[in-house]
N, C-alpha and C positions, 0 to 999 in steps of 0.2 A: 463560498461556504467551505467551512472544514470539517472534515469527519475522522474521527478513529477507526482505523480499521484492523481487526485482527485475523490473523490467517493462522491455518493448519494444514499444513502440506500431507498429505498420506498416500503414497510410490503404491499403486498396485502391486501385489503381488506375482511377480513374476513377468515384469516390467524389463525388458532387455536395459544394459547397464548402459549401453551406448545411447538409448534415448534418455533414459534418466541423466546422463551429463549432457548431451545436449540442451535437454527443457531447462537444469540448471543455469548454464553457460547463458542459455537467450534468457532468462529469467532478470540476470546480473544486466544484460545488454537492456532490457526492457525499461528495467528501474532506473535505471544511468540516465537514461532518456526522458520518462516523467518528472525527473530531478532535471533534465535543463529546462523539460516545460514547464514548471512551476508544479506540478500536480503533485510529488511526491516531496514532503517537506523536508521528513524524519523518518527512519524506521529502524525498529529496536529488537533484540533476541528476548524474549521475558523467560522465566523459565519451563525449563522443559525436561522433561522423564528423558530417560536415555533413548535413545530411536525418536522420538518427538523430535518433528522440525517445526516450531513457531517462529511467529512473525508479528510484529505491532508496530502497525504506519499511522504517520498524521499523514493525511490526504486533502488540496483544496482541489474543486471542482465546481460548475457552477452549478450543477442540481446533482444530483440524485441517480438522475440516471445517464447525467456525462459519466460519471462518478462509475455506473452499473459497466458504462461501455469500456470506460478505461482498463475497469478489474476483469471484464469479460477477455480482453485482448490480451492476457497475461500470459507465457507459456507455461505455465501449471494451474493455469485455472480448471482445468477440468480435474485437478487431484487434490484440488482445494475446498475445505471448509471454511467461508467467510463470513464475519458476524461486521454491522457497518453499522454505528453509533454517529448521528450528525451531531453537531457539535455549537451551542452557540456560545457568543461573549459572556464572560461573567464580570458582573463589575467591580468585584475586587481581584481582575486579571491585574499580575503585577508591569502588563503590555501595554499600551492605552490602544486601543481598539482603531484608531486613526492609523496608528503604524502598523497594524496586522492589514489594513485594508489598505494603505498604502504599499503595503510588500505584496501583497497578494496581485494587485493591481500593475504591480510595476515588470512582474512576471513576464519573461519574452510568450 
């Protein structure tokens, strides 16, 4: 299954600087990683107000709540806003649906 997902990161107030670049740094290492699993396809800046940190991933997973457990394990999930749109085929995708479930499928 694929889903959109969009994030809004928001740093507590008063958040030591040294753990906010850590949670960053493992953040970078996290996503690195869902991207050799297959789980993280794409992910995009859209825009954002100044001080705004957004974020829009395509995500495969095989339910919902793989899906819930992957975004739970995130190092800023607990300063995150998550909104998760599941996603199906449309059939004038210009993909043909054989080769997204073949990519998906072939995922280490």
């Amino acid at each position: 299954m694929e889903f959109l997902v969009e994030f809004e990161v928001n740093v507590p107030d008063g958040a030591p600087a040294s753990e906010v670049e850590l949670r960053f740094s493992a953040e970078a290492s996290a996503a690195a990683r869902l991207v050799d699993e297959g789980h993280l396809v794409r992910l995009w800046r859209p825009p954002a107000a100044p001080g705004e940190i957004k974020a829009l991933g395509l995500y495969r997973a095989d339910s919902a709540a793989q899906l819930a457990g992957l975004l739970g394990d995130l190092p800023l999930y607990d300063w995150m806003q998550i909104a998760v749109t599941p996603l199906e085929p449309h059939p004038n995708d210009a993909v043909p649906q054989e080769t997204v479930s073949a990519t998906a499928t072939s995922q280490p």
